[in-house]
MIMAR-228162 format. One line per 10 residues: their letters; for each residue z negated, x negated, y of C-alpha. Coordinates in pm, 1 decimal, m for minus. Each point is the difference from the previous one (the first is absolute). Layout:
BEGIN
a> Z/X/Y ~ ...
% end
This chain:
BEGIN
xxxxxxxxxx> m866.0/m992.8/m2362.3 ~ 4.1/m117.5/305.1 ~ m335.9/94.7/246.1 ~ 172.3/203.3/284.8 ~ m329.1/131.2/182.9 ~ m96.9/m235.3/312.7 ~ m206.6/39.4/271.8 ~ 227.5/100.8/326.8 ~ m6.3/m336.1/148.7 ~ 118.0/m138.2/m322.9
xxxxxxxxxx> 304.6/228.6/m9.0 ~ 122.2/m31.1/344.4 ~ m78.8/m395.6/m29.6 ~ 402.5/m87.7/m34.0 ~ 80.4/249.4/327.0 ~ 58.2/m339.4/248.8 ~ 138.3/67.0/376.6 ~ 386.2/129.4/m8.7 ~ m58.7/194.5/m347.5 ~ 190.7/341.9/m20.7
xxxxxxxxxx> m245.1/296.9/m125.2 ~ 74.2/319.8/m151.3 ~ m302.6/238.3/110.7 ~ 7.1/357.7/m206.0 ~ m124.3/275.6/215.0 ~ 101.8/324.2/190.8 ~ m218.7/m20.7/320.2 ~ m199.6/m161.2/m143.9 ~ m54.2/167.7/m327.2 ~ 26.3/m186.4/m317.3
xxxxxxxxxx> m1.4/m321.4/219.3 ~ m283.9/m257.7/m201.8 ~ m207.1/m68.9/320.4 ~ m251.5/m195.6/m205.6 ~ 296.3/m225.8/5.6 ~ 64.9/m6.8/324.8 ~ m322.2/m60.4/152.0 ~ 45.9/m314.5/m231.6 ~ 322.8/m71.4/176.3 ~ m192.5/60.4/346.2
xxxxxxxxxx> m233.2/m248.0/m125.8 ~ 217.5/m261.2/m140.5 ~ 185.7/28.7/393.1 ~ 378.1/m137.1/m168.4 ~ 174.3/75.7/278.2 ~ 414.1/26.5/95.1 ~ m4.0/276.9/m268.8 ~ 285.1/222.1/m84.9 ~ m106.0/334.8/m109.2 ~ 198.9/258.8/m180.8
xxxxxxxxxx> m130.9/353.5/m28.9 ~ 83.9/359.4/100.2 ~ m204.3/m11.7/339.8 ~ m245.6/m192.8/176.2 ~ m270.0/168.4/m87.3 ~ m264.8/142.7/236.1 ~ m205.9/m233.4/186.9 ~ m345.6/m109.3/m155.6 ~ 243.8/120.8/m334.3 ~ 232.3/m187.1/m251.9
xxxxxxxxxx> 222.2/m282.1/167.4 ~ m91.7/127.4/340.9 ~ m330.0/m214.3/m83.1 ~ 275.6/m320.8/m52.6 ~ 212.4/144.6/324.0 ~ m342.7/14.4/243.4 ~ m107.1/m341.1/m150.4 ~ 331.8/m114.6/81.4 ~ 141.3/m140.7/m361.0 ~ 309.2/119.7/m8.0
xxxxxxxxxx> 287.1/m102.8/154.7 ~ 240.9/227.6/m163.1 ~ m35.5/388.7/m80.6 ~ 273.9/141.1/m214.4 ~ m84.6/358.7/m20.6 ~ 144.1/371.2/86.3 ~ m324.3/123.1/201.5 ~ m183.0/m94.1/263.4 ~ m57.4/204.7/233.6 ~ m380.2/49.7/m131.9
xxxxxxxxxx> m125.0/m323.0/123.2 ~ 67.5/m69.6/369.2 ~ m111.5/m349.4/m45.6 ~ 362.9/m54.6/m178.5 ~ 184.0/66.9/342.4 ~ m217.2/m203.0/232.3 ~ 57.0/m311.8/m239.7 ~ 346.6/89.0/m28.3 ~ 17.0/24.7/427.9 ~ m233.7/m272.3/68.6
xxxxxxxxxx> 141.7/m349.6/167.9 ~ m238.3/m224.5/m138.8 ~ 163.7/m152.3/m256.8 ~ m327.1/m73.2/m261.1 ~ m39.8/407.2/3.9 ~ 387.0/63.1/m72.1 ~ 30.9/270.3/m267.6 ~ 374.7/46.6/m90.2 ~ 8.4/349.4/m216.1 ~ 332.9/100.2/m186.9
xxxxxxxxxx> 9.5/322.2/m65.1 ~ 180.6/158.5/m337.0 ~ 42.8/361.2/m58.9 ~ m278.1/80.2/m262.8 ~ 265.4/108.6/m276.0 ~ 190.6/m319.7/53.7 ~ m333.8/m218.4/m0.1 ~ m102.7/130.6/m316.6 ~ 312.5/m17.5/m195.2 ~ 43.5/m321.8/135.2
xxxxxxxxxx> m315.2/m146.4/m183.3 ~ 102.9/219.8/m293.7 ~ 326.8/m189.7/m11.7 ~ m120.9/m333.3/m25.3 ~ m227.4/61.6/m266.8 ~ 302.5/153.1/m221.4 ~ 145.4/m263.7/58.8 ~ 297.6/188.3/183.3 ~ 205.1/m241.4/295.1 ~ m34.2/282.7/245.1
xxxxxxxxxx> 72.3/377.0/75.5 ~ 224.4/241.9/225.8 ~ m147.2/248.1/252.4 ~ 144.8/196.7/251.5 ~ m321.8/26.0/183.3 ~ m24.1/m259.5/295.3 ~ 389.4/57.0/47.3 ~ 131.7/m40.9/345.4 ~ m394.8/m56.3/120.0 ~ m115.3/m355.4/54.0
xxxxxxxxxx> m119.2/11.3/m303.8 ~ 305.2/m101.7/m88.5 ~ 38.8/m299.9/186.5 ~ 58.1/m315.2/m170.3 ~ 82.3/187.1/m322.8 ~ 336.6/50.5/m224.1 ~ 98.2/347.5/15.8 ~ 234.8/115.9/m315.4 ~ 190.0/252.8/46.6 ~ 6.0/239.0/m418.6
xxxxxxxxxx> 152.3/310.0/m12.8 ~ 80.3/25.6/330.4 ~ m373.5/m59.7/135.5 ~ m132.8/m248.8/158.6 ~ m280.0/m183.9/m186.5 ~ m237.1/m313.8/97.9 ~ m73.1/m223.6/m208.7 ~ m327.0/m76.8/m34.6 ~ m175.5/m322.3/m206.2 ~ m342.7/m14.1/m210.1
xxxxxxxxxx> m279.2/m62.5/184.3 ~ m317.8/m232.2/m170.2 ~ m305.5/m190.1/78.5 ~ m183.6/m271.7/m91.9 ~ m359.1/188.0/m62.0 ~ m23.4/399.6/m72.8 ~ m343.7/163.0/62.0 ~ m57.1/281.0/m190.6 ~ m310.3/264.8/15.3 ~ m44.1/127.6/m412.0
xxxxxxxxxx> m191.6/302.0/m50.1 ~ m70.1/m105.1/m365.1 ~ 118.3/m328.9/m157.0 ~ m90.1/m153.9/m326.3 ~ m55.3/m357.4/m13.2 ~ 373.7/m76.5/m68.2 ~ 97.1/150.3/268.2 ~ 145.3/319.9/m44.2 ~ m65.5/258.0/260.9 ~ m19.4/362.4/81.4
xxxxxxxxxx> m10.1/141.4/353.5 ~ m202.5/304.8/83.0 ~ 237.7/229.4/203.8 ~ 148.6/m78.4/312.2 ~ m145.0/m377.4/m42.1 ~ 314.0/m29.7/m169.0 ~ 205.5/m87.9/270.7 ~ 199.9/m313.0/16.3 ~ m201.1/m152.4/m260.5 ~ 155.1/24.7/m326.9
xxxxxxxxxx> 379.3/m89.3/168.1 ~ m173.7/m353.0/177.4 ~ m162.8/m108.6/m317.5 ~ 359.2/m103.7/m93.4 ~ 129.2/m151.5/298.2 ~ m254.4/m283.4/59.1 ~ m51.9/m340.2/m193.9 ~ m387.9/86.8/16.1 ~ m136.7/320.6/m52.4 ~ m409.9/62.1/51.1
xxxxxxxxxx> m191.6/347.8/m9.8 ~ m272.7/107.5/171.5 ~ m147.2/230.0/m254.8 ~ m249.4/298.2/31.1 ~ m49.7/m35.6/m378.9 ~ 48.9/m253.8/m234.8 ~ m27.5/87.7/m395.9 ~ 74.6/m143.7/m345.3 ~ 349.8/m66.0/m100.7 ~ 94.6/354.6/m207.6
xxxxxxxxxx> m221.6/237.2/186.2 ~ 252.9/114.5/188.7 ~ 226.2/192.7/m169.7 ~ 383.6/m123.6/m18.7 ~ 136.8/306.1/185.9 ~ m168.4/m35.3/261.4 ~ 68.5/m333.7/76.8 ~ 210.9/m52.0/329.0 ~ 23.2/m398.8/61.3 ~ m22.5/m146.1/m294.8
xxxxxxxxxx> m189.6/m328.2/15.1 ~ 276.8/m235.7/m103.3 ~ 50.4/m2.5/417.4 ~ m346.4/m62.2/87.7 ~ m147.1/m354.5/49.9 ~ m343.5/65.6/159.9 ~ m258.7/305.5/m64.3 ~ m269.5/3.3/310.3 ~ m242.0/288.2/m78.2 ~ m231.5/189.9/223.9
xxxxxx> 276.3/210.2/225.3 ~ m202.3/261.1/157.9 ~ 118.5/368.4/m183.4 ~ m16.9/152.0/302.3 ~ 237.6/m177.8/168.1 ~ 268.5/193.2/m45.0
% end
């Protein structure tokens, strides 16, 4: 069997400048920080980040936003990190941060879609908005749908409450977030685990990502960070 467990700089080795990266999280919680402080560290810059927010700052991607990584945010909150609309506002052109905003339903079935392998989805929300712009909108039943199309990524980072050495992973609580939907809409797939235990000790049922969708296990994710 293959050895998944690396050291963080190990995993996030392929992430080159211009990647696309999934980043679990819910302000912040379940986001793998030990991850991105590696990311911080590696500095690959021009990033495009997908996630539900931006974080807080000194927390999850708003560490990659303040360090000035990323060049694109695709998320549906971000109103937590003021950083987000000073890049956004700024004219100098090396801080630039251009941030698409999704409705947080329609972000999250849009990773969901890709990884089912599904060509897209209708939703009336965004309809007549400018969300809309740019998009089909089919008209079922007399409503007016858009069309919207899977969303992936080249990397996924993941926070694990407890994953065995295969890779399959529970999530304690609310550090379930995006997690479990991402880990099948990227081509690689590391976890920052809190725990990381013998294949079979964790019991089947409880099993939420199972590791045929993880490529990298990083332990050492702080418990607390929640």
């Amino acid at each position: 069997m293959k050895n998944k467990i690396m050291t963080a700089e190990e995993a996030i080795a392929g992430i080159k400048d211009g990647s696309s990266i999934m980043v679990g999280g819910f302000m912040a919680c379940g986001t793998p920080e030990i991850l991105i402080d590696a990311l911080v560290e590696k500095g690959a810059k021009d990033l495009t980040i997908i996630c539900n927010d931006a974080g807080v700052p000194g927390r999850g991607v708003g560490k990659l936003i303040t360090s000035g990584q990323v060049k694109t945010l695709i998320a549906s909150h971000v109103g937590l990190n003021p950083e987000v609309a000073q890049r956004m506002n700024t004219e100098d052109p090396r801080e630039k941060l251009e941030c698409i905003l999704v409705p947080q339903g329609t972000l999250a079935e849009r990773i969901r879609a890709y990884g089912a392998g599904l060509g897209g989805f209708l939703t009336p929300t965004g309809v007549g908005t400018i969300v809309a712009e740019g998009k089909q909108v089919i008209n079922a039943g007399g409503k007016d749908y858009l069309l919207e199309e899977p969303l992936k990524a080249d990397f996924a980072l993941l926070r694990g409450s407890v994953t065995d050495k295969f890779g399959n992973t529970t999530y304690n609580g609310t550090t379930r977030t995006f997690n479990p939907m991402m880990a099948t809409a990227a081509d690689y797939v590391i976890v920052g685990a809190c725990e990381i235990v013998e294949i079979g000790d964790i019991d089947p049922n409880n099993v939420v990502t199972s590791g045929i969708f993880v490529d990298a296990i990083v332990g050492g994710e702080k418990p607390w960070q929640i």
